[in-house]
C-alpha positions, 0 to 999 in steps of 0.5 A: 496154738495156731499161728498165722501164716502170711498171705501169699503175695501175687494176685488172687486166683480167679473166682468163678462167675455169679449166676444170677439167680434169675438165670438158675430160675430160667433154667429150673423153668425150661429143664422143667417144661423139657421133663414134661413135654419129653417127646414132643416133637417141639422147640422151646425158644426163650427171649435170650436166645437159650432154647429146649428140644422136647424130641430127637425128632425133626420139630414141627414148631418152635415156640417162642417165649417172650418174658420170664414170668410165662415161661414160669406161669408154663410150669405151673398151670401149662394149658391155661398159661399157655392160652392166656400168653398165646392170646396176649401175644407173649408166646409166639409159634413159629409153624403150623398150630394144628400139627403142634397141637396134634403132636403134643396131643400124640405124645401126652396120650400115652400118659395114662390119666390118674384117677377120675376128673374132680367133681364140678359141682351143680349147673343150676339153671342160672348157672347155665343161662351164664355159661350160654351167655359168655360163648353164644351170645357174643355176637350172630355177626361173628358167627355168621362171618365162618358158619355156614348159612344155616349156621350149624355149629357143630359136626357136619357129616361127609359124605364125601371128604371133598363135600363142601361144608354147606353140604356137609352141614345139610348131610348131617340135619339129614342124617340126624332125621333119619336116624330118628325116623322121622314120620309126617305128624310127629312132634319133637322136641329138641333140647339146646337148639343152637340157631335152629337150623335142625329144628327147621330142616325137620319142619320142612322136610319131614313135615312134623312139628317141633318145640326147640328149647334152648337159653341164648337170647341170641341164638332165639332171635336168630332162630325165630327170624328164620322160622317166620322168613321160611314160613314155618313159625306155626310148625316151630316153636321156639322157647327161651328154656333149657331141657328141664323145663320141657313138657308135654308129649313127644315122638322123637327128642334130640340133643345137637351139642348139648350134653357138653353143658348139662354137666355129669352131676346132672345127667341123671335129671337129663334122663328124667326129662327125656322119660317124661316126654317120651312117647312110652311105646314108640319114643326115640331120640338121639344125643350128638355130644363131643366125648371121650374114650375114658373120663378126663377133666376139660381143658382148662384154659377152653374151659375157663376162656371158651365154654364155661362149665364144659365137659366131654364125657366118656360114653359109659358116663352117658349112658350110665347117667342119662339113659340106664337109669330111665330104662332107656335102650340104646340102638345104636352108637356111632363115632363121627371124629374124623368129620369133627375134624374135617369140620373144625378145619373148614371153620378155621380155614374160614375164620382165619379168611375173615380175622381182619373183620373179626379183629375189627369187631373184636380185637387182636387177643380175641382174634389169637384166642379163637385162632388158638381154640379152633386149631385146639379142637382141630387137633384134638379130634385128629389125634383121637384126644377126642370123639364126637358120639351120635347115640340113638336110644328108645323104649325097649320094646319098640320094635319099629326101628329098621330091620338094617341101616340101608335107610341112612344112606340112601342116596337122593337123584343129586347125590346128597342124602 
């Protein structure tokens, strides 16, 4: 039989202090985003003062995170979480973006990718005209604050790295003309026109004609407006259509930027407008796409906030998809990154000289989101997360191309290509 004791008199012993579940919540969080980031030479401070050295390194950033649900949403989707608070102001980085990026990017390569990125479906032509509409439609006078006058919006080619970005810009429409052997007469078709600036330069300097397609209303008013002025309309013709719509009869075709948004499910039908057009003894052309080393998904915070239905292909995507099955032969393969990035730095130089207009015109999460993309593209190019391919290709009896590469870099009396 149990018999109870007495309580023993005096006061009771100390309890051990609450920890509110919040705070274990907190905690989970920030040890959770330390696994994951383990080596990133970064500092994650929260809004209580607690913080999280990712690396022994010295930091280059700290990132200050403002409230409990972003740094919960953090754990869960890390690259769309992390652009979304960036651009409303609840994550703050104490530092250099593109050298944070850079190193996050340098730390997570060495985490081999599991497997191939997820099927994303087809990009119907209506698809397509959505996807151009959300990111190059949104305004000439907003990329004309940062572009060059040409407004080119993709790689520029340096010939030397001090070389202004104008310079630079017209070095690339030059070497892109080279490389497809431009002959006065001939007839190009060009796929994904962006504001013209390629189609005009091959006008005017090579003396052949050119159908430019391309879906942004925008960009073709642009484009047009520039035709007429530079009195090339009748040499250039513009047409409010993407590459499956192309016809007729080409010597040379060229994609600047393009194959980003083709999507790889319809690569294969790339392929077949490009053999359709194409001269059969002596067509050539010439794809300039941002791509990767091995197939990887698109970041999916650039994917959903910045270029819809993107991606950057491997080049053995590109060339298993788009030319093998057309028995197109490639020519020649080159790898622009480091020019990539130089060419991103000089946009984000000149879009952070003209943020006050372009919060004037926008707003504030719109300035912080371009900021965040820019200096994103910046970074992948340094590190190597990313690469720009230029890939000429042609019949695979057309033994007309030159014997070396000496004819691209011939130098004119002013030193430019």
């Amino acid at each position: 039989m149990h018999v109870a004791q007495p309580l023993p008199s005096g006061p009771s012993p100390p309890r051990p202090p609450r920890v509110s579940s919040s705070h274990l919540l907190t905690q989970w969080g920030l040890a959770r985003l330390a696994r994951a980031f383990r080596g990133v030479p970064v500092r994650l401070e929260l809004w209580d003062g607690s913080y999280a050295d990712f690396s022994t390194a010295e930091s280059v950033a700290t990132v200050r995170v403002r409230d409990r649900a972003t740094l919960l949403n953090l754990t869960m989707r890390p690259a769309v979480a992390f652009g979304e608070a960036y651009a409303a102001g609840r994550i703050v980085v104490d530092g250099d973006l593109v050298p944070m990026l850079v190193a996050v990017n340098q730390a997570l390569a060495a985490r081999p990718y599991p497997g191939r990125p997820p099927r994303e479906g087809r990009i119907t032509p209506a698809r397509a005209r959505h996807n151009v509409h959300a990111h190059y439609d949104i305004g000439n006078d907003f990329y004309r604050l940062w572009l060059d006058e040409t407004m080119a919006y993709t790689c520029a080619y340096f010939t030397d790295p001090e070389a202004t970005l104008e310079r630079a810009q017209q070095a690339k429409l030059e070497y892109v003309c080279r490389k497809l052997q431009l002959r006065p007469g001939d007839h190009v078709i060009e796929a994904g026109c962006g504001w013209g600036a390629l189609a005009l330069h091959m006008a005017r300097t090579h003396g052949v004609t050119v159908s430019a397609y391309n879906v942004s209303a925008s960009q073709l008013a642009f484009a047009r407006a520039e035709a007429v002025r530079a009195g090339l309309a009748d040499r250039v013709t513009f047409v409010n259509d993407d590459y499956r719509a192309i016809a007729g009869r080409a010597d040379a075709f060229v994609s600047i930027g393009m194959l980003e948004h083709v999507g790889r499910e319809q690569y294969p039908e790339l392929g077949r407008a490009i053999d359709r057009v194409l001269d059969p003894a002596r067509g050539r052309g010439l794809l300039h796409f941002i791509g990767r080393d091995a197939p990887m998904p698109f970041n999916a915070w650039i994917a959903e906030y910045i270029f819809p239905g993107a991606y950057a292909p491997a080049l053995s995507e590109v060339l298993s998809g788009v030319l093998e099955p057309c028995g197109l032969s490639v020519f020649d393969v080159e790898n622009l990154r480091p020019h990539y990035a130089r060419t991103l730095t000089h946009w984000l130089d000149r879009f952070e000289a003209r943020a006050d207009r372009v919060q004037k015109m926008f707003d504030e999460a719109f300035v912080r989101t371009w900021r965040l993309y820019l200096a994103s593209a910046a970074a992948c190019f340094l590190s190597g997360s990313l690469q720009l391919f230029q890939v000429t290709f042609g019949r695979p009896a057309d033994d007309s191309r030159p014997w070396t590469r000496d004819v691209l870099y011939r130098r004119r009396a002013d030193g430019s290509l």
